[in-house]
Structures are given as structure tokens and as C-alpha cells.
C-alpha positions, 0 to 999 in steps of 0.5 A: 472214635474219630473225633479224639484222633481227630484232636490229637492230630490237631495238637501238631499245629504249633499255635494248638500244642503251645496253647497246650503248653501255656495251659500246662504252665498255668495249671502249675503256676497255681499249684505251686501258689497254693503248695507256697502259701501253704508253706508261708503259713508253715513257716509263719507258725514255726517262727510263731512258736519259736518265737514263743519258746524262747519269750516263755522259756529262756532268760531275756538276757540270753535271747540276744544273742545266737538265736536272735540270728536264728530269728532273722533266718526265719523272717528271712525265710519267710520274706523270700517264700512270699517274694517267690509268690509275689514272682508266681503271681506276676508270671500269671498275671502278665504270662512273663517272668519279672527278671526284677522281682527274680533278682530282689528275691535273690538278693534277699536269698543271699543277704540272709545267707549273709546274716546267718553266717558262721565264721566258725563253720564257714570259711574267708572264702565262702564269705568273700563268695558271697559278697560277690554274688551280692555285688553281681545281682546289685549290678544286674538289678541296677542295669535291669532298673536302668533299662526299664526307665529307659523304655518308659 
């Protein structure tokens, strides 16, 4: 019985509980990869067999047009899933999160929102949001770029 209390009273060192903390975060970096190339694979399949409904099923003249839209939302979907794990597997790699990866998946997150926007159901304003939030992550990503050449 004293040797577990005796670990428990170790964990209050700072060095043993952020070991802890560190182990912790591994273990849920690698659960959150796997729960994604479950869900890259998903979504591959889904695009798949859209894909294939509208070839089988609907005049090629008409795939053109909405729901080419639709389409590039999936591959977007897609892209974003997997630089999401390319963002993960750098965070286990090298126990640092990549603010450069973070911004390119962002970008990808808003230019596909862009792609797929409905002026119809959307406002002037909503778009013009966009455009800046684009603008913003460009600035961000140049200035993340320029201070990375910087140091090497």
C-alpha cells in the first residue's frame, strides 16, 4: 500500500506531473489520428458514392452546375481532414504545434467556405468577412514564413 502513495506523492515534483501531462497528450494526439483517418476515409467513400450517383444517374449536362459546388466542398472536406492530421502528426513528431500547417489548414477552412458560398442565402457582408479573414491569415502566414527564413 505504500509504494502507490508513495507514487502519488511523487507526481507533485513539477518534472513527474508534466511527464504525466506530456504522456497524457500523446495518448490523445493518437487517439484523435486514428478517430481522423477514420473519418478521411468516411468521407472519402461519401464523396465516392456522390460522386458515382451523379455519373449513374443524372444528365451530364446537368452535373455542372450546383452540384460541381457541392463537389469541391467534398474535396475541400477532405483536403482540410487530412492537413488536420498532417497538423497532429507534426505535434508528435517534434512535441511542438506547426503555427504554419495551422494557418494553411485555416486558409483551406475559409477558401472552401468561399467556394461554396450562396450569395442567395448568404449576405455582402458575410463575404466581405470572409475576404478578411482571408486577408489576416495570408498576413499571418507571410509574416510566420518570413520569420522562419529568418532563423535558418
Amino acid at each position: 500500500m505504500k509504494n502507490p502513495l508513495k507514487k502519488i506523492w511523487q507526481l507533485q515534483k513539477d518534472e513527474n506531473f508534466l511527464k504525466l501531462v506530456h504522456w497524457g497528450e500523446n495518448i490523445v494526439a493518437k487517439i484523435l489520428s486514428l478517430a481522423l483517418v477514420i473519418i478521411i476515409l468516411l468521407a472519402l467513400a461519401d464523396l465516392i458514392w456522390f460522386l458515382g450517383l451523379d455519373i449513374f444517374t443524372e444528365k451530364l449536362a446537368g452535373l455542372y452546375n450546383k452540384k460541381l459546388i457541392e463537389l469541391f466542398g467534398l474535396f475541400l472536406n477532405i483536403l482540410i481532414a487530412l492537413e488536420l492530421l498532417e497538423n497532429i502528426t507534426a505535434y508528435l513528431k517534434k512535441q511542438v504545434i506547426q503555427l504554419e500547417l495551422v494557418l494553411t489548414t485555416s486558409l483551406i477552412a475559409v477558401a472552401r467556405k468561399i467556394i461554396i458560398f450562396d450569395l442567395d442565402k448568404k449576405s455582402s457582408n458575410d463575404l466581405m468577412a470572409l475576404g478578411i479573414a482571408t486577408l489576416c491569415l495570408s498576413i499571418g502566414y507571410v509574416l510566420v514564413r518570413l520569420a522562419r527564413d529568418k532563423t535558418t
